[in-house]
N, C-alpha and C positions, 0 to 999 in steps of 0.2 A: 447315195452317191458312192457306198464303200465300192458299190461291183467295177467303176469305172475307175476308180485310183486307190489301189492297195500302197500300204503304207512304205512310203519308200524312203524316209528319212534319214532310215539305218547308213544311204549310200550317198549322201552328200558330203564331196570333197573328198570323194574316194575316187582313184584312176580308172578308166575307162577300164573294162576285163575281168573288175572285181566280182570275185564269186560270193555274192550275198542275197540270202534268198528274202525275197519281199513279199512271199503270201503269207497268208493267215497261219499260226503257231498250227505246227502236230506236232503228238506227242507218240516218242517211240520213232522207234527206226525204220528204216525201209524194206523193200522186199526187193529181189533182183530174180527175176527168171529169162530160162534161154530155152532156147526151140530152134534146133538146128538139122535142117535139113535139105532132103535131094532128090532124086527121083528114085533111089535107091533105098533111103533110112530115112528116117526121122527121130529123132530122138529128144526128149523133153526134162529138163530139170528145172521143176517151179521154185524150188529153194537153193538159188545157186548164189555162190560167192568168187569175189575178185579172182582166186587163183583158179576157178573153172575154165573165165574167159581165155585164162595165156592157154590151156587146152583145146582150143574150139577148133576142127577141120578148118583147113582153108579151101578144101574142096565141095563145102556145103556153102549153102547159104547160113546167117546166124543170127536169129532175130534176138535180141536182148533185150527186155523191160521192164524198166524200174516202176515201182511203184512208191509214191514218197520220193520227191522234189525237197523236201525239206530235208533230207539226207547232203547236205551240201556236199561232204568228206567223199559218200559213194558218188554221189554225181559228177564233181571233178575231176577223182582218181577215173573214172572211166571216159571220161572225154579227154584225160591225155593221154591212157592208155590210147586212144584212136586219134591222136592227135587233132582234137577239135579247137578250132579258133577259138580262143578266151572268150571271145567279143558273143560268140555262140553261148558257151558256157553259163554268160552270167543271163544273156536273155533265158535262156533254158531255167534258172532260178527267179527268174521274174514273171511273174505267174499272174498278169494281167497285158502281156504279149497281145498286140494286134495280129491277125493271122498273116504271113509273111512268108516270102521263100529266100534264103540265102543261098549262092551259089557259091563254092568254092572248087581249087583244083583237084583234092582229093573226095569231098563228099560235098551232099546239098542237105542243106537244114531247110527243114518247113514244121512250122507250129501253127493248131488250130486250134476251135471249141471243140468239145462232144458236149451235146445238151441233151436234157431231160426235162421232161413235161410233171410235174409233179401236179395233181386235178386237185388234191385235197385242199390246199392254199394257194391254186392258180399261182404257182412261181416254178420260173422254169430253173434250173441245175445246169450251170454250165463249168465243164473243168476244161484245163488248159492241159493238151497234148502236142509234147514236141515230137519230130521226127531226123535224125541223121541217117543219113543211106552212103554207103562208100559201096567198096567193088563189089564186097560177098557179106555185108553187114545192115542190119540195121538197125538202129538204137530208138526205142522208144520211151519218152517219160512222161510217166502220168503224177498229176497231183495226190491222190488217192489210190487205194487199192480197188479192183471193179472195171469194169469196160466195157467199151460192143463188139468186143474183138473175138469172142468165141466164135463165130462163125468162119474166120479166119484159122483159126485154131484145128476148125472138125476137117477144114478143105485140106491143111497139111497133111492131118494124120489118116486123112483118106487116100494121099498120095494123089492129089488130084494136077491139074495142071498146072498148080501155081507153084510146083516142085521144080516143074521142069522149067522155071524161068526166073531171072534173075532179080536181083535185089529192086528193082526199080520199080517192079511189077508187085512185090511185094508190097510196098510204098503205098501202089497205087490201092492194090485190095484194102487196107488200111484204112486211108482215106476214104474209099469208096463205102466201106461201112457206116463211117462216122456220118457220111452225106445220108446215106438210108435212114440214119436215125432221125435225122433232120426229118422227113417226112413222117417216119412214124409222130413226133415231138409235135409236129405240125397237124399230123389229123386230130391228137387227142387236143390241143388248144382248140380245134374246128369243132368239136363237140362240147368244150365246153362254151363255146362263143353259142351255140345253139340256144342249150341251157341258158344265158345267161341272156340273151336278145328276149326270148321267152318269159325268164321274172320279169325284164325290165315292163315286158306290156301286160302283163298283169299284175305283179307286182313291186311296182318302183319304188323299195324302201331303200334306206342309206346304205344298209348292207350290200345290195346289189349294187347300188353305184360305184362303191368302196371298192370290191372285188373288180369293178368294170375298167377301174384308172389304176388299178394294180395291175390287171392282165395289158393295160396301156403300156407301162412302165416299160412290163416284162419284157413286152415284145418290141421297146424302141432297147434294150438293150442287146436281145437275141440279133437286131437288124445288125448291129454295131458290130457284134463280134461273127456274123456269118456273112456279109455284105463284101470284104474284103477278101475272100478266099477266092471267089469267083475269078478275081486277079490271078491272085496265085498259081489255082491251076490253069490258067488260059498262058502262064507263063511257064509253066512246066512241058506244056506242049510245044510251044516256041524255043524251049532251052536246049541250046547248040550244046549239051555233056555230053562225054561218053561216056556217061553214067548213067545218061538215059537210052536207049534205042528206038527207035523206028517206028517198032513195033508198039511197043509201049508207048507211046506217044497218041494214038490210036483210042486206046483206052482212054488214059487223059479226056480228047473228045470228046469223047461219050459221057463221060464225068463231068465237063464243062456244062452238057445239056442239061443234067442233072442239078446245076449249083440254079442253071438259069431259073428252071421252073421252082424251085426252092426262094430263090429270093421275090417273085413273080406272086408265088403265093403269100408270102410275107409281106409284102406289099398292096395286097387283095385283101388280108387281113387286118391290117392297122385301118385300110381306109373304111372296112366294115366298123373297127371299134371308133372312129370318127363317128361315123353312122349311128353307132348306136349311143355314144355320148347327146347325138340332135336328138336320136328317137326320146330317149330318157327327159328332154327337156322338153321335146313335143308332149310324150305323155303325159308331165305333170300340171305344163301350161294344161291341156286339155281338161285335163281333172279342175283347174282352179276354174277353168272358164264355165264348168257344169257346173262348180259352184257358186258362182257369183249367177248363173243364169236363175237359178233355184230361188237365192237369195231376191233377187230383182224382183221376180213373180210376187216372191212373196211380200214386199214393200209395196208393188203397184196394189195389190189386191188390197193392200188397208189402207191406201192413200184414200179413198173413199170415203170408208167405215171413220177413220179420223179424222175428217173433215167433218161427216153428219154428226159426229157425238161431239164434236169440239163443236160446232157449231151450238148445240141443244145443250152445249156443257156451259153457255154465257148467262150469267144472271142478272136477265133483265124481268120484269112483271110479265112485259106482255108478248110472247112470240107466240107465231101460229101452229097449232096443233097443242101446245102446252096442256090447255085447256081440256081438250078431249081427253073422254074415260077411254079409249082406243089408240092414245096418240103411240104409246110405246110399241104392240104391234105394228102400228104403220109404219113406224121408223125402222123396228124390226126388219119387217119385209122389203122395204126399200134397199136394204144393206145388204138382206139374201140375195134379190134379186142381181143388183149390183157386182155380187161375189160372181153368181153363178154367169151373168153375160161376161165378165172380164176372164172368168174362166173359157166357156164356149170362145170369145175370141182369141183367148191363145193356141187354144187346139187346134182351129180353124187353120192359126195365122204357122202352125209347125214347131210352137215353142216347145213342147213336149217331147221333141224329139230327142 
């Protein structure tokens, strides 16, 4: 249950605004980078500090991202550098955030997951990215160092189109990455769901099942924290800003399509691993029922046999056959023959099957 309620006790009885960060302890400080650019330049400083920003063009665009949330001191001082609502602030230090859009008069905040599929212990990796967007800004914070944002990086420095358009669309390439991942996150759970539907029918040991209600878990958690976005941007498309335009809004769209089949297939998935929780219990019923079929057989086939020798097993003087120097083969053969018809009738009757 930690991934659902990080520790938040630090904030009780403390006023709404309070900058106090509630994820899990790092150690060491954070990293701050800027990428600022136009259709003209670009220019990149991965090791940048607070008195970079008071330099930054106002004629560029100016992407900023922190890395390390637990930096409360940077994270603050830069959200009032850009005058960001407290109320922003401390959600932005609260790092189990439902995915959500804030609107304000001078920028819009939006926080999501980025996940990761990790095959080796079937647990997906999910971190909490904020986003502020103002006129020619926009602020990104990540819990960790690391991202899916390179590809957004190479289109800058290629000077591609998303030079020549503004902070909103910036926003959106952002988002639109993090959603891609989604699917990559989503095909490699689909192969291991493959693998794992696979032991289950041949071999259904604890291990497999273990693994089977982990990858359950993982994925009613992944619905939890990607389920809600699909809002978000269906509202980013509707949002009357002029911080959005028109145009960008378009994209959106096309993004919204994007969340739909994402959550569509996450929903196709959990009710496979439904599925495969009845198969695993089909299989095993099945196995016990071969066993007990075996077992049966082989009780009817001496019900016979101990009934003749119990019968021959009573000590009286005088019962029939006793006497004969042949009685034991004949009883012998009686109890083959007996074997081998209750055999031939089970074959007959498809016990064997």
């Amino acid at each position: 249950m930690a991934r659902f309620f990080n520790n938040r006790s630090r904030k009780v009885g403390l006023p709404p605004g309070s900058a106090i960060y509630t994820g899990k302890n790092q150690q060491g400080s954070s990293s701050m980078e800027i990428l600022s650019f136009s259709p003209e330049a670009v220019e990149e400083k991965k090791t940048a500090e607070f008195d970079d920003i008071l330099l930054l063009p106002h004629n560029r665009i100016n992407w900023i991202n922190i890395n390390g949330v637990h930096d409360v001191e940077r994270v603050k001082s830069l959200c009032d550098h850009f005058e960001v609502h407290p109320l922003i602030t401390e959600d932005i230090l609260n790092t189990d955030q439902r995915p959500k859009l804030d609107v304000h008069e001078n920028h819009i905040y939006v926080v999501l997951k980025m996940v990761e599929f990790l095959p080796d212990n079937a647990e997906i990796k999910m971190e909490q990215v904020s986003f502020i967007i103002g006129k020619n800004f926009v602020l990104s914070f990540q819990e960790v160092v690391g991202d899916t944002f390179n590809s957004v990086r190479d289109r800058i420095h290629a000077r591609g189109k998303i030079c020549g358009r503004g902070a909103e669309y910036l926003l959106y390439a952002l988002i639109d990455t993090v959603v891609d991942n989604y699917f990559v996150a989503l095909e490699k759970i689909g192969d291991e769901m493959e693998l794992m539907e696979e032991d289950l029918m041949l071999n259904p040991d604890t291990e497999s099942v273990r693994d089977l209600y982990t990858l359950k878990r993982e994925m009613l958690a992944l619905r939890r924290a990607i389920w809600p976005l699909r809002e978000v941007i269906a509202q980013m498309e509707r949002e009357d800003s002029r911080l959005v335009t028109k145009a960008t809004k378009l994209y959106y769209r096309d993004l919204y399509d994007h969340m739909i089949q994402v959550i569509d297939t996450i929903e196709t998935y959990r009710d496979l691993l439904s599925g495969m929780v009845d198969l695993y219990q089909s299989t095993i019923s099945n196995r016990m029922n071969s066993i007990m079929k075996v077992l049966t057989i082989i009780s009817t086939v001496f019900i016979p046999i101990t009934f003749l020798t119990g019968m021959y097993g009573m000590n009286f003087d005088y019962m029939p056959g006793v006497s004969n120097q042949n009685g034991f083969w004949i009883l012998a053969g009686v109890v083959l023959v007996s074997i081998v018809s209750m055999l031939f009738y089970f074959k007959k009757q498809g016990w064997f099957n």
